[in-house]
N, C-alpha and C positions, 0 to 999 in steps of 0.2 A: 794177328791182332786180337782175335775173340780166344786163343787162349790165355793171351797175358792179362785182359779185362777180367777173366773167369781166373784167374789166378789171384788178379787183385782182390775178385771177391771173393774166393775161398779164405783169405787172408782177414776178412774183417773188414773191410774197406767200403762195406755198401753205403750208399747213398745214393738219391735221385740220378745223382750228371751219369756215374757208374751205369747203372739200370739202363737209363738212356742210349749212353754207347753203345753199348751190351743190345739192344733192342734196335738199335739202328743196323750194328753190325749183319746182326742174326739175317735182319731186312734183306740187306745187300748182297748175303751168302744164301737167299732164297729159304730159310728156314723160317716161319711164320710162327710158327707155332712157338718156340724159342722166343721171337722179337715180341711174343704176346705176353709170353710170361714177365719179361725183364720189363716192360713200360707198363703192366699193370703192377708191381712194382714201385715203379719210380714214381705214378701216382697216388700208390699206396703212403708212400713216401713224404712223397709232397704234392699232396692234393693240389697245391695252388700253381705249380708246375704247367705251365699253358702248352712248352717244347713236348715233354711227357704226353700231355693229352694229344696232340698234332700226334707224333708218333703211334701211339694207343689205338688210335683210329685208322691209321698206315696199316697198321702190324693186324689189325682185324678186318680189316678191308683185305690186306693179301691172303689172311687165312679160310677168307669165305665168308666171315661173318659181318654182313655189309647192315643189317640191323643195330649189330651191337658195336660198330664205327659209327656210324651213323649218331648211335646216342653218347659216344664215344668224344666225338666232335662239335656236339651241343655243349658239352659239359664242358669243353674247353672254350669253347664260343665266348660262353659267360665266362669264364675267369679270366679269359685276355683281355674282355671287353674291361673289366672289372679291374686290372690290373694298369691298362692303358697299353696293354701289347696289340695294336690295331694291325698291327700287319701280319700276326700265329693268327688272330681273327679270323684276317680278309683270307686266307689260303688254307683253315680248317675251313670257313664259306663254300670255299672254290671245291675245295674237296666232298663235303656234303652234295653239294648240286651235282655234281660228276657221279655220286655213289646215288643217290638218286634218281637220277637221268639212267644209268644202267639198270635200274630196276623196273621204272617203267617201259623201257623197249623190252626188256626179257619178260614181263607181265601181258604184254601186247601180243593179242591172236597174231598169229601169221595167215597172210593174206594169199597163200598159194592155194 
């Protein structure tokens, strides 16, 4: 599947939904760093892309970088909010709090 999408785009064919695929795929074949490029992209794209930013913050969350998800998934917060997509909202929310929540146990002395 990600080399027919990578085909489509070699061909001309980019846009947003592309990027997205392409970014999700990457996801699911455990490459991050790939799924990073393609959905900062698709928000390149189309900024106002609420699926793209969910994603974006996926794809930097797998790769390490739980900061730059993190502000990944504010940025989508507000255009869902903005759009009236309350449910990419409620589960970039869910996802923030979770990347969060890991941060402060791994910031936390250990008590041994």
């Amino acid at each position: 599947m990600i080399a027919n999408l990578e085909a489509l785009l070699a061909k001309g064919g980019d846009g947003a939904v592309l990027r997205l695929a392409l970014s999700s795929r990457y996801l699911d074949a455990g490459d991050a760093t790939s799924a990073v490029r393609h959905a900062e992209a698709a928000v390149q794209l189309d900024p106002d892309y609420s699926a793209g930013w969910k994603t974006l913050g996926r794809a930097l969350a797998a790769a390490g970088r739980s900061a730059d998800a993190l502000v990944a998934y504010e940025r989508g917060i507000t255009i869902a909010e903005r759009r009236g997509d309350q449910q990419a909202a409620k589960e970039m929310r869910v996802f923030s709090t979770r990347l969060k929540r890991a941060a402060a146990k791994s910031d936390a002395p250990d008590d041994a």
